[in-house]
C-alpha positions, 0 to 999 in steps of 0.5 A, spaced: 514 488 527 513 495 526 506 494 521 504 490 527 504 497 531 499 501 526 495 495 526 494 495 534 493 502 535 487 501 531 486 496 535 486 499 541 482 505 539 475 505 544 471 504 539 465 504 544 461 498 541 459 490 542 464 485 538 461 485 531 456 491 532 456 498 528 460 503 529 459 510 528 465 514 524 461 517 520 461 524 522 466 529 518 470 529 525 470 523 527 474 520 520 478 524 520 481 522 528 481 515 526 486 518 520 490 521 524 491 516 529 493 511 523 498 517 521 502 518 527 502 511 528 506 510 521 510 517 523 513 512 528 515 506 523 522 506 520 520 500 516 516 494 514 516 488 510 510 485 507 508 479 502 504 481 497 500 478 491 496 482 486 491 478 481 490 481 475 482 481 473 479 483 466 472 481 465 472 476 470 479 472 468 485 473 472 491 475 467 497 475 471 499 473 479 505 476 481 507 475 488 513 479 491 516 481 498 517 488 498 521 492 504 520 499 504 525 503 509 524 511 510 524 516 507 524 512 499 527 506 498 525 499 496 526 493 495 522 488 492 523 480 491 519 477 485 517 469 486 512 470 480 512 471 474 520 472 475 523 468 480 529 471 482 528 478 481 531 483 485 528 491 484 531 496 488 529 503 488 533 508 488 539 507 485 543 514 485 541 516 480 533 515 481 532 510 477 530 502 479 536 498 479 534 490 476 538 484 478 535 479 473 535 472 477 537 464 475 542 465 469 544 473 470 545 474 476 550 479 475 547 483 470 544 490 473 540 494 468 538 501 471 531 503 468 526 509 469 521 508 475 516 510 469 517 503 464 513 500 463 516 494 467 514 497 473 508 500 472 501 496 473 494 496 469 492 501 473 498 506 473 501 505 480 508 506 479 514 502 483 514 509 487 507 509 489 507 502 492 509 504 500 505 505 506 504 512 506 501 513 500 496 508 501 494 511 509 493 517 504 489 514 499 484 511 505 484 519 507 482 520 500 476 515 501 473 516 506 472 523 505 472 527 499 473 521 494 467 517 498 461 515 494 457 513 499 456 511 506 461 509 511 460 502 514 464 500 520 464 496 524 468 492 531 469 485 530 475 481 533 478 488 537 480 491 530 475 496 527 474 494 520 471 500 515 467 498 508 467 504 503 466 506 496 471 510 493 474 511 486 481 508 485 486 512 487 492 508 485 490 510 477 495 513 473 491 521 476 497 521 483 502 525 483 508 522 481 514 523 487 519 524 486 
């Protein structure tokens, strides 16, 4: 599975620390080595599959709990398999006109609406869009956050043989992206 790969080069990066340990990636330098490494190892991955569940929150309270298989090939395209709340439904993105083609499931299955990546039906709470949902971007984001959008320390540590970074950063997947196109 190419996932795996990203996942085992951090793995197999020298951390130079006893299990569990901290680690010390907190210069300038140093994160931005571990970022590179993370990229060049996605720059290998034409690409991966994940089984995704995104729970909702407002004050506390869950709303909404979609669960989906989502497959993302390179350059740009998506597939995403809903098993909540629209059991069934089939997103794919682009069609050729750059648009989400919708295959309802159960009763309609051979209906085919092609709608907007910017509906709201494919937008979330925080404005990511069906188009910022790869892996790129969020290897990007984790760039973002530990280095111009970082509040605060960087905690990492080595537990397990993976390296694991705990940092505060704003939430890049807010309607502030800039859109691909």
């Amino acid at each position: 599975m190419p996932l795996l790969a990203i996942l085992l080069l951090i793995q197999v990066m020298p951390v130079g620390a006893v299990a569990g340990s901290e680690l010390s990636l907190s210069s300038g330098q140093e994160l931005t080595a571990l970022i590179e490494k993370i990229e060049a190892a996605y720059a290998q991955v034409g690409g991966y599959q994940a089984e995704t569940e995104i729970r909702e929150y407002r004050d506390g309270q869950a709303l909404e709990t979609k669960r989906f298989l989502y497959t993302f090939k390179k350059p740009m395209h998506v597939r995403m398999d809903i098993e909540l709340p629209y059991t069934g439904m089939v997103l794919v993105y682009p069609d050729e006109n750059g648009k989400v083609t919708v295959k309802p499931g159960g009763l309609f299955p051979v209906v085919r609406l092609h709608l907007s990546p910017d509906s709201a039906l494919f937008v979330t709470s925080t404005g990511q869009r069906i188009d910022q949902t790869d892996l790129c971007l969020l290897i990007r984001n984790i760039g973002h956050s530990l280095t111009d959008s970082r509040r605060g320390e960087t905690k990492t540590f080595e537990h397990d043989g993976m390296i694991h970074i705990k940092v505060l950063a704003r939430d890049h997947f807010l309607g502030s992206l800039p859109r691909r196109g």
